[in-house]
C-alpha positions as CSV (number, residue, x, y, z in Angstrom):
1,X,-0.6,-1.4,-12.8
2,X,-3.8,-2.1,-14.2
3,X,-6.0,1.3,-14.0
4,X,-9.8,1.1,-14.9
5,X,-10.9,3.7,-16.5
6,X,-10.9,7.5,-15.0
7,X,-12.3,11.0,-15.9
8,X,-9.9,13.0,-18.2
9,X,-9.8,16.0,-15.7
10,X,-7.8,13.4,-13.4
11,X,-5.5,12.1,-15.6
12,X,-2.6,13.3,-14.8
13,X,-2.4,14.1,-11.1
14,X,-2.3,11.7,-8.3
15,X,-5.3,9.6,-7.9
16,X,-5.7,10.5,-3.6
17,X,-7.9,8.6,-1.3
18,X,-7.8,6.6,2.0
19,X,-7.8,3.0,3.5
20,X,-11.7,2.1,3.6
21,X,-13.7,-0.6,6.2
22,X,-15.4,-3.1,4.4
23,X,-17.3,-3.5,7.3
24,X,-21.2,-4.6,6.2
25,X,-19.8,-5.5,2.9
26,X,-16.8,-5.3,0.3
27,X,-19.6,-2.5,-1.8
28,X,-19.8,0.0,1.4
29,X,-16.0,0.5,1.4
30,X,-16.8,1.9,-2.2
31,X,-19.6,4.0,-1.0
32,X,-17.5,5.3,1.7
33,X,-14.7,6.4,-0.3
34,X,-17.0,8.1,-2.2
35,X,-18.4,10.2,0.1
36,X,-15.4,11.2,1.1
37,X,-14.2,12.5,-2.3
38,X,-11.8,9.4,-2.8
39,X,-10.3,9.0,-6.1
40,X,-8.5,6.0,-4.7
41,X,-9.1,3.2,-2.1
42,X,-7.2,1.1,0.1
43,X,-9.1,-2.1,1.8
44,X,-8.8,-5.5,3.2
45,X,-10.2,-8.2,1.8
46,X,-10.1,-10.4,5.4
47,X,-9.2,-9.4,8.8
48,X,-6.2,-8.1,9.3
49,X,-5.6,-10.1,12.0
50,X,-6.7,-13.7,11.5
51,X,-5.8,-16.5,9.4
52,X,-9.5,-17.1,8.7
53,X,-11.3,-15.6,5.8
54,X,-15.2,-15.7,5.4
55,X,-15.7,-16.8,1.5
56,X,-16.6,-13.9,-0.7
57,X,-20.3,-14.1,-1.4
58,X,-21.1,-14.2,-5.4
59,X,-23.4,-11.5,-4.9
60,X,-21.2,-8.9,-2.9
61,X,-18.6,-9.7,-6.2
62,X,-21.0,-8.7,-8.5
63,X,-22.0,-5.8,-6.6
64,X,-18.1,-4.6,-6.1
65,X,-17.6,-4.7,-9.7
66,X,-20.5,-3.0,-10.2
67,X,-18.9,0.0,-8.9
68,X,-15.6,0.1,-10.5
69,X,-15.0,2.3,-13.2
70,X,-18.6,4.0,-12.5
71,X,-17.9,6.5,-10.2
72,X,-15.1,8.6,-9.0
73,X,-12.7,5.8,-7.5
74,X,-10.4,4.7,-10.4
75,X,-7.9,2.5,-8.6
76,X,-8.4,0.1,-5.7
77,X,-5.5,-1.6,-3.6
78,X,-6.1,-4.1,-0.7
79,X,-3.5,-4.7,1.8
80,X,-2.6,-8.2,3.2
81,X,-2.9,-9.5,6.6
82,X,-0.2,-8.4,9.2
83,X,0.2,-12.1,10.3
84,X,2.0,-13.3,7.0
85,X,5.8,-12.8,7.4
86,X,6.7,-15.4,3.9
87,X,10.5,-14.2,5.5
88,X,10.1,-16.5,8.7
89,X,12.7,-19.4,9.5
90,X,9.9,-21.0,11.1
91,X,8.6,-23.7,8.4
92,X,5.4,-23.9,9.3
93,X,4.5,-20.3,9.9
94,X,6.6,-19.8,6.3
95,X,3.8,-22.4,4.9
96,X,0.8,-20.8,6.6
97,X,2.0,-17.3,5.0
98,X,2.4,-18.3,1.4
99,X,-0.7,-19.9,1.4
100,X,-2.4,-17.1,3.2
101,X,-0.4,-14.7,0.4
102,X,-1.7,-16.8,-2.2
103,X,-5.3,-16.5,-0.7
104,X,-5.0,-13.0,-0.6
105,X,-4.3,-12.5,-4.2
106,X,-7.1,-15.0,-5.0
107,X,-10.0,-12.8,-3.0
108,X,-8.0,-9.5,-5.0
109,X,-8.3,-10.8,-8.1
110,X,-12.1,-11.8,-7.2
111,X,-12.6,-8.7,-6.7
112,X,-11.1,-6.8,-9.6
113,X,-8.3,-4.8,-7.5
114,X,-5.2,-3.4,-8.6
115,X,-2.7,-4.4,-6.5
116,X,-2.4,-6.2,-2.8
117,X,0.0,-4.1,-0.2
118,X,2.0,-6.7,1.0
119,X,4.9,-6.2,4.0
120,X,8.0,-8.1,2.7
121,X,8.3,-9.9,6.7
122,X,10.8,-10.5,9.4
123,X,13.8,-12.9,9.6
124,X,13.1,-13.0,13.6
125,X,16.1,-15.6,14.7
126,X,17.8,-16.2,11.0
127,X,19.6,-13.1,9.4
128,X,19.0,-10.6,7.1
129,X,20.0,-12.7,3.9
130,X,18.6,-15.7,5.0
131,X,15.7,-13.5,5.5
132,X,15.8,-12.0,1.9
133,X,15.8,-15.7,0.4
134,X,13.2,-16.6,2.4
135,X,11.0,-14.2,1.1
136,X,12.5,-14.4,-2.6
137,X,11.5,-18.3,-2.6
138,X,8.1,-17.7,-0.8
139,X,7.6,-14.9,-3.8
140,X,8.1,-17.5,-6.1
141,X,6.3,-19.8,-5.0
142,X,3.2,-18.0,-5.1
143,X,3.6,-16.4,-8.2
144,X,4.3,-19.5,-10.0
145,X,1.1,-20.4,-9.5
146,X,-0.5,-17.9,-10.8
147,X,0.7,-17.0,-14.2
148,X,-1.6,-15.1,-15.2
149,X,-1.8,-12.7,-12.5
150,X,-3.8,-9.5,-13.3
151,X,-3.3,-7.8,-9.5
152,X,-0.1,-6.5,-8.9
153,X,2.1,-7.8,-5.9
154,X,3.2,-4.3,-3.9
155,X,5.9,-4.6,-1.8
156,X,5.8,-1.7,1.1
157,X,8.9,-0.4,1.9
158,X,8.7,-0.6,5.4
159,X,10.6,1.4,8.7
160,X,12.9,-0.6,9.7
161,X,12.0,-2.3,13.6
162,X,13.0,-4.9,14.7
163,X,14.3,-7.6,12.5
164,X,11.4,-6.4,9.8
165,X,13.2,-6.1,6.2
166,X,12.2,-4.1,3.2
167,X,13.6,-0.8,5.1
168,X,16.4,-0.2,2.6
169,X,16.3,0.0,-1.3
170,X,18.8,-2.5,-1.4
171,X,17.0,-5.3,0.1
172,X,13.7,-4.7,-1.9
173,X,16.4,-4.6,-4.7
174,X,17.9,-7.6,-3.7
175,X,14.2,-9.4,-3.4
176,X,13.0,-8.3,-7.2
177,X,16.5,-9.6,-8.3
178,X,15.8,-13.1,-7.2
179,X,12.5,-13.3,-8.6
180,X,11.9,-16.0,-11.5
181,X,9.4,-13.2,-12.8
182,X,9.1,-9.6,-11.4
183,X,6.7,-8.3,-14.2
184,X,3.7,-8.7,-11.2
185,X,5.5,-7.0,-9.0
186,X,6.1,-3.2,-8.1
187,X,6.5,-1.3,-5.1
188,X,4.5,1.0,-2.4
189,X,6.6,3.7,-0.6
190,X,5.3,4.9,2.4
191,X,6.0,8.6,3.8
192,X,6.2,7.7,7.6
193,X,8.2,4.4,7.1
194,X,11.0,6.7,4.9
195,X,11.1,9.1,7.2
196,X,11.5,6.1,10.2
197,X,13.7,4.6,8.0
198,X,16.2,7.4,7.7
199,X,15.1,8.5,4.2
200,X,15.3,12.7,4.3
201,X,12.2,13.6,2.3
202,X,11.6,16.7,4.9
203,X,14.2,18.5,3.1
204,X,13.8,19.9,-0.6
205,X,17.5,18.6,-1.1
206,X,16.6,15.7,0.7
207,X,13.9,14.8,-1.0
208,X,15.4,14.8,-4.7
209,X,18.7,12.6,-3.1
210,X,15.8,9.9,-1.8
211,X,14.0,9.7,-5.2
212,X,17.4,9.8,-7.1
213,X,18.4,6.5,-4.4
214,X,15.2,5.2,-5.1
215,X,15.8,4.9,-9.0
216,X,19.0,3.9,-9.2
217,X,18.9,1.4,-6.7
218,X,15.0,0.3,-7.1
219,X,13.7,2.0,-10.2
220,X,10.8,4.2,-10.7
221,X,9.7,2.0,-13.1
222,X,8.9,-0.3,-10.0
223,X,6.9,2.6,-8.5
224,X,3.3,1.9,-8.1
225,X,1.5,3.6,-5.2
226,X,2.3,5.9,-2.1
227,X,0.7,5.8,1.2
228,X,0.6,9.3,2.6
229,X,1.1,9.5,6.6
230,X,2.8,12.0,8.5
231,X,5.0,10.5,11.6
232,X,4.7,11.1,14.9
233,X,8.9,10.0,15.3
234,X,11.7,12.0,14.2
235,X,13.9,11.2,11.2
236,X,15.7,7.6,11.8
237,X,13.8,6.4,14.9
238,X,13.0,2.9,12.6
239,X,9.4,3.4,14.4
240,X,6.3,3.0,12.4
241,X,4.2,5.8,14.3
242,X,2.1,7.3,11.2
243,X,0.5,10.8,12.3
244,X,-2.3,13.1,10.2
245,X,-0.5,15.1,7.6
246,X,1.4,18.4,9.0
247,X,0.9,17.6,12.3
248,X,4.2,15.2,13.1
249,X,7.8,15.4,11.9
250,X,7.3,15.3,8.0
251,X,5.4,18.5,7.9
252,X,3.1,19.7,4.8
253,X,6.2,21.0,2.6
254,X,6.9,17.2,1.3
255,X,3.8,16.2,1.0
256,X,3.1,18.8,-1.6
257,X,6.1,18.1,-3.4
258,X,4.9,14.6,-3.9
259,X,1.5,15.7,-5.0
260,X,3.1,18.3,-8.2
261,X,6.1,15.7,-8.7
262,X,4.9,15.0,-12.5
263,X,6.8,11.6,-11.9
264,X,3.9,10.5,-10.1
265,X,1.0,12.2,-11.2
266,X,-0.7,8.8,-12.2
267,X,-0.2,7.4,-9.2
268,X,-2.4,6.3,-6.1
269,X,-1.6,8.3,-2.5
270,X,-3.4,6.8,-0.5
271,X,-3.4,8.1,3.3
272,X,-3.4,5.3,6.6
273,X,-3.5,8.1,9.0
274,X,-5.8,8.3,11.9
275,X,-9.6,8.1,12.0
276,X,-11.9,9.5,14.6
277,X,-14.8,7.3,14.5
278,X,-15.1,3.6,14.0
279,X,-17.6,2.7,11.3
280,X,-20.5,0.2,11.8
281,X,-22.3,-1.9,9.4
282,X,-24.8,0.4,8.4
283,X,-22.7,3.6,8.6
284,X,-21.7,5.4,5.4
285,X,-19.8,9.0,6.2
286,X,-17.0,10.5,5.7
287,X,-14.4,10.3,8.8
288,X,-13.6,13.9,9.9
289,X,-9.9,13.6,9.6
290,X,-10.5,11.4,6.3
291,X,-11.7,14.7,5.2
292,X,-9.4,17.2,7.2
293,X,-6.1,15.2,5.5
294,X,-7.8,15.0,1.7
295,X,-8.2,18.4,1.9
296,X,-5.1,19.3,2.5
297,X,-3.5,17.1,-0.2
298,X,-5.9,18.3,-2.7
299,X,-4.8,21.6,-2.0
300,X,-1.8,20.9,-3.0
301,X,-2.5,20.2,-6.8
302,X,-2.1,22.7,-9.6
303,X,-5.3,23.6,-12.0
């Protein structure tokens, strides 16, 4: 991944931060974070919910990449809409979600961001390897047209409902295997959706099996963010219930093995976990849990 530049006193731990709202502008997600304490931010670029985008004003570019690399916030990551599933059997919602893919890596690389979060989708009425190929070609697709891709193409691991793929190392294996050209492409683990997926982090021995799985299957090499979220469902459930750290099933003990794990000190953690207020245009604070959950983590680091 592609880091802008950061303060020597942070190079080498985790760079930890939060999923911001761009609401009243791509810029106050910045300034959010950064009253916060953010080292790292997670946004979308569109709704999360609608095909429709508003076009990026010229201005609020300029503004966005005004900020990078001048403050605090070192590494930024947007995450795509939920409604792209590129692993569909249905043709034209397959069409609409690699062109909606490749319209979120336009407005990322636009806006000078590291990498776009992007769930690998579900095979609904096809099968899981019909599913896989799917995606592989959609992948493809997408990143044949832009060879010269600066943002990095995360696939999350995800938890496993449903017919949802991406739950097991072997599949996102399986999907980086069939790529024409992988060296875009990296993955986002995500604490909760282990857990969910029947990956034993909670355990210390647990923990160093998972990671062990991980690079012999995946590869660490592959490994390019976390997103930090307790669960609110037990070990296996295949739920995707993401809970404030230390209050669900994963506890704090994992967390802060992640955070002094010198395999991913350069790494951004950034949390999805529950906010208490919803911000408005003009708002710029810190969510109280934003800060609650930050604090812990950074607790957890060693001078």
């Amino acid at each position: 991944m592609i880091l802008h530049e950061q303060a020597p006193k942070q190079a080498h731990r985790p760079k930890l931060g939060s999923h911001m709202s761009i609401s009243g502008g791509f810029p106050k997600a910045i300034e959010r974070g950064l009253v916060t304490g953010c080292e790292a931010i997670q946004i979308f670029t569109k709704s999360s919910n609608q095909w429709r985008a508003r076009t990026i004003p010229e201005t609020e570019i300029t503004e966005f990449l005004g900020h990078i690399g001048q403050n605090t916030i070192s590494t930024i990551l947007s995450h795509a809409s939920y409604l792209i599933n590129i692993a569909s059997p249905d043709n034209a919602l397959y069409k609409k979600s690699v062109t909606a893919l490749s319209d979120e890596l336009q407005r990322a690389e636009l806006l000078g961001i590291n990498g776009v979060v992007l769930h690998p989708g579900a095979f609904t009425s096809s099968s899981e390897k019909d599913g896989i190929l799917r995606i592989i070609d959609g992948l493809n697709e997408v990143l044949a047209d832009r060879p010269k891709l600066k943002t990095e193409l995360l696939l999350e691991h995800t938890a496993g409902q449903g017919t949802v793929l991406g739950y097991r190392f072997e599949q996102l294996r399986a999907i980086i295997d069939g790529l024409e050209s992988a060296t875009s492409v990296g993955i986002c683990l995500d604490t909760c959706h282990l857990i969910a997926a029947g990956y034993d982090i909670i355990s210390e021995s647990g923990y160093q099996k998972v990671f062990e799985q991980f690079d012999e299957i995946v590869g660490l090499n592959y490994l390019k963010a976390f997103h930090l979220n307790d669960s609110k469902k037990p070990l296996g459930s295949r739920l995707d219930r993401h809970e404030n750290i230390g209050k669900g099933h994963i506890g704090t003990e994992p967390f802060r093995r992640l955070i002094q794990d010198n395999r991913f000190s350069k790494l951004p953690m950034i949390l999805e976990t529950p906010k208490t207020e919803k911000n408005s245009p003009k708002l710029i604070a810190a969510d109280p849990m934003d800060l609650q959950n930050l604090n812990i983590l950074k607790s957890f680091r060693i001078s």
